[in-house]
C-alpha positions in Angstrom: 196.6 142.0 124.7 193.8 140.6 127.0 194.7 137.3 125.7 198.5 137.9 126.0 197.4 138.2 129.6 195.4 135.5 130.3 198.3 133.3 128.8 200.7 134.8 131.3 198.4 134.7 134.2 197.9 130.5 133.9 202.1 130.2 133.4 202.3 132.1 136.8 199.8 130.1 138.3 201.0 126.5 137.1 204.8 127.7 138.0 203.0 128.2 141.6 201.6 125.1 141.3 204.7 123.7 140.4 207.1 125.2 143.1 204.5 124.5 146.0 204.8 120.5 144.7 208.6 120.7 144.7 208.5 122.4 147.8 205.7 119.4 149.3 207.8 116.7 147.9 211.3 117.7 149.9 208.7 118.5 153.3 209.3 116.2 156.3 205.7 117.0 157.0 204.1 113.7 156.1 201.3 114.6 157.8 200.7 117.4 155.3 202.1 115.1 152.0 198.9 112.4 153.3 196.3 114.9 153.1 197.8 116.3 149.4 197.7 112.9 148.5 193.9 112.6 149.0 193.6 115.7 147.3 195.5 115.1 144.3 194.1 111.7 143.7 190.4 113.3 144.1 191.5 116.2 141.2 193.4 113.4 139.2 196.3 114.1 139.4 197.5 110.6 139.9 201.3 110.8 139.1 201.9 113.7 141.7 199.9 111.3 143.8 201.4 108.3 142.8 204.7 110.3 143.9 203.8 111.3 147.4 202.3 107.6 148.3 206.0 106.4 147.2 207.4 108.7 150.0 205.0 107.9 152.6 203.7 104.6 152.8 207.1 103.5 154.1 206.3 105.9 157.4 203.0 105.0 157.7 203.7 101.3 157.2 202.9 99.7 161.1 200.2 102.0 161.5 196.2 102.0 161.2 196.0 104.2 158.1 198.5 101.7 156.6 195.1 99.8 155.2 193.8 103.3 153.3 197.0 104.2 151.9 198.2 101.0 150.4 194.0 101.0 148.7 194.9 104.3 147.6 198.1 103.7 146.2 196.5 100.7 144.3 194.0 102.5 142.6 196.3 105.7 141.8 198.5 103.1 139.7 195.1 101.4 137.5 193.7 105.0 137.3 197.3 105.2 135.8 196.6 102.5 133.5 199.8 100.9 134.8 198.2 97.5 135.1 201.3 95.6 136.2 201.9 97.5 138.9 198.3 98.4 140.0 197.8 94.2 139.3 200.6 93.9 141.8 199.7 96.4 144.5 195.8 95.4 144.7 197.4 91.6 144.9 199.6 92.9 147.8 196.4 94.3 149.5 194.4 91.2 149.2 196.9 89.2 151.3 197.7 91.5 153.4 194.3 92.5 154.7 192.1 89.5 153.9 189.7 91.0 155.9 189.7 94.6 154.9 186.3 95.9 153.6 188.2 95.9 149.9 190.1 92.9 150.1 187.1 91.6 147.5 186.7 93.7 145.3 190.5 93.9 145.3 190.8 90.4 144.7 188.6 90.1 141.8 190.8 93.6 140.2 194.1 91.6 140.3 192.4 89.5 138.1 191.1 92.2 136.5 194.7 94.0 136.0 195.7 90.9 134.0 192.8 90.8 131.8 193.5 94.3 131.2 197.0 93.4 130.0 196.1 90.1 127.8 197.2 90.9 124.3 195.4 90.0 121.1 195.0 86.2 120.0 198.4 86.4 118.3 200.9 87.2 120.8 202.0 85.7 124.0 198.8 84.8 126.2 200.7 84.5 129.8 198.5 87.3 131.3 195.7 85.6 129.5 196.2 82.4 131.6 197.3 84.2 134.3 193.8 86.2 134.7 191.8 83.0 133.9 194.0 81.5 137.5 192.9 84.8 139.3 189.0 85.5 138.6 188.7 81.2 138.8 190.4 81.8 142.4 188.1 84.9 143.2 184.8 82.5 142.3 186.3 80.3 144.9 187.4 82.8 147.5 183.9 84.9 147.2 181.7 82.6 145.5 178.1 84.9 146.5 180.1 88.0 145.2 178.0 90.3 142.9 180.6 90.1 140.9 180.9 86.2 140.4 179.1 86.5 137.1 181.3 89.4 135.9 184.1 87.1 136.6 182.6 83.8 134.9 182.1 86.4 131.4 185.6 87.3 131.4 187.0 83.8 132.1 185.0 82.4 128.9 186.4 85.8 127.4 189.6 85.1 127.9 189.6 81.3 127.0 188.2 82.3 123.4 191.3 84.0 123.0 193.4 80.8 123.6 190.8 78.9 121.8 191.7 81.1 118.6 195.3 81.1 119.7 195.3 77.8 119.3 193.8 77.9 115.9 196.2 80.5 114.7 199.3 78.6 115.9 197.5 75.0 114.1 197.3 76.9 110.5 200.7 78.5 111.0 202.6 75.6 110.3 199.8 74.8 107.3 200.2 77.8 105.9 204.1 77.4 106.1 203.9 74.1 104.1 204.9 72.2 107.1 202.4 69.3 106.5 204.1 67.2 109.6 203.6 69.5 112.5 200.6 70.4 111.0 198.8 67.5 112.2 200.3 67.1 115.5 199.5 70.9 115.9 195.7 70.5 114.8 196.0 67.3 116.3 196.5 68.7 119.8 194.2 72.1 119.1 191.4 69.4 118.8 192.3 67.7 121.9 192.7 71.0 123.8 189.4 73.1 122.7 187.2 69.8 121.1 183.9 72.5 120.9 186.1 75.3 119.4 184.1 77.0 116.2 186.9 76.2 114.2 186.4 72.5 114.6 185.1 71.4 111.2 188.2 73.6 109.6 190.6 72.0 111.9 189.5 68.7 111.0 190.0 69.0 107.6 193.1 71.1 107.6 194.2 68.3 109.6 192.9 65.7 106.9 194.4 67.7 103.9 198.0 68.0 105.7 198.4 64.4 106.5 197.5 64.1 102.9 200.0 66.3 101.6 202.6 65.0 103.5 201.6 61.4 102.4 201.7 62.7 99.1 205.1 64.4 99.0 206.9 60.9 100.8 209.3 59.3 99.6 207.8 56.2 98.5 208.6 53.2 101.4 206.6 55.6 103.6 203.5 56.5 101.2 201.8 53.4 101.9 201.6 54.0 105.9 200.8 57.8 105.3 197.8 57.5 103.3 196.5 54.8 105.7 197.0 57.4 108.5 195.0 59.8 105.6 192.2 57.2 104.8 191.6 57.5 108.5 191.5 61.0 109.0 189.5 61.2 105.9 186.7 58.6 107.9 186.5 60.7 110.7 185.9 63.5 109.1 182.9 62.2 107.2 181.6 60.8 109.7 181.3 64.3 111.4 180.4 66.1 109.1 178.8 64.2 106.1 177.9 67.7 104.3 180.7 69.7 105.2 181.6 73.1 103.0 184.8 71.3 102.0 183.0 67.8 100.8 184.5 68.5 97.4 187.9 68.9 98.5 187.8 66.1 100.7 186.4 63.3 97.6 189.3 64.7 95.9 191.7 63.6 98.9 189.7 60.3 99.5 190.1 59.3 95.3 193.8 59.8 95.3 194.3 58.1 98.6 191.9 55.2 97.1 193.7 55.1 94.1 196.8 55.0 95.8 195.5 52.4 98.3 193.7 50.1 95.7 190.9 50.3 98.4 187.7 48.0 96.5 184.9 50.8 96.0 182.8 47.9 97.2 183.8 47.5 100.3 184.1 51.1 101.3 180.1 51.5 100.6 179.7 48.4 103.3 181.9 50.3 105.8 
């Protein structure tokens, strides 16, 4: 029974709680819905918050407390985890009170709200490029900040990911057999991220795809293709002369020789 008791004790008091917010939320007191806000955003209650700031920033927009309110109503929404929005309103602060005590550190969290919403490697990497734009623009806007360095980690963070979304999208069309836009895909992932990790990989993918698609050509375009392969296969060498794939690449290099006629001879002189 005692705990029969207790149960109905906290309903009454949350249906208190509940009809005192409803009753807050149709006041004209905005006076009185400011102050609540405060309070509910100190005891985390950040939707009930979130609520109130949506009623009365538009009353308190031309005046002092204008500055306080719109901070607050910035860090309700990331406290929310609703990064677009929180991205947004902390973006809207920034340019609205450049001069505002938080206008930096509000600066560097719309880059941060971005970061927060960059997806894995895989998928789309707009916000990914999109915070990269935002903390590079907060090392310029508050380059002795104590939180340059914090910015310059996430940036090479973030530009890992598009270094191994580039990889992924360069074996995609490997992988489906597509020997053609391989290499212009590997080709270009080279030229975009030349120190990725991936680089020796690449480079042979890149070699073994120009070969396969010399090798399934019909044959007035063979002789060109494995040209373009004997070239690919010198490059790679050339980097890396004890790579983890050297037997796979003498296998390429024999057919393409064969193929080519190339004098053994004159390859050891090259």
């Amino acid at each position: 029974m005692k705990i029969k008791g207790f149960i109905l004790l906290i309903l009454a008091v949350l249906a208190s709680s509940c009809g005192e917010y409803e009753k807050l939320l149709k006041s004209t007191d905005f006076e009185l819905k400011k102050e609540k806000a405060y309070e509910y955003f100190e005891a985390g209650k950040y939707v009930r918050t979130s609520e109130l700031l949506g009623q009365i920033l538009p009353r308190y927009r031309a005046t002092a407390e204008a500055e306080e309110l719109n901070w607050l109503n910035a860090r309700c929404y990331y406290n929310m985890r609703d990064y677009i929005m929180a991205g947004a309103a902390y973006k809207n602060f920034a340019e609205m009170y450049p001069y505002n005590e938080h206008a930096e550190e509000a600066t560097f969290m719309t880059a941060y709200c971005d970061y927060m919403l960059s997806p894995r490697p895989e998928l789309d990497q707009s916000y990914t490029n999109s915070a990269i734009e935002a903390f590079t623009y907060f090392q310029r806007r508050y380059p002795s900040s104590d939180k340059a360095d914090d910015a310059q980690e996430l940036i090479k963070e973030l530009e890992d990911k598009l270094v191994e979304k580039s990889y992924i999208n360069a074996r995609l069309y490997y992988d489906m057999e597509e020997y053609r836009a391989a290499v212009v895909a590997l080709d270009n992932s080279l030229k975009d991220y030349p120190e990725t990790k991936h680089r020796e990989e690449l480079m042979f993918l890149k070699l073994e795809s120009s070969y396969l698609y010399a090798l399934n050509s019909v044959v007035e375009k063979q002789q060109e293709r494995f040209q373009a392969t004997l070239d690919e296969y010198y490059s790679f060498v050339e980097e890396f002369p004890d790579s983890v794939f050297s037997k796979e690449v003498q296998k390429i290099y024999d057919t393409t020789a064969e193929y080519l006629k190339i004098d053994e001879t004159m390859v050891n002189n090259r």
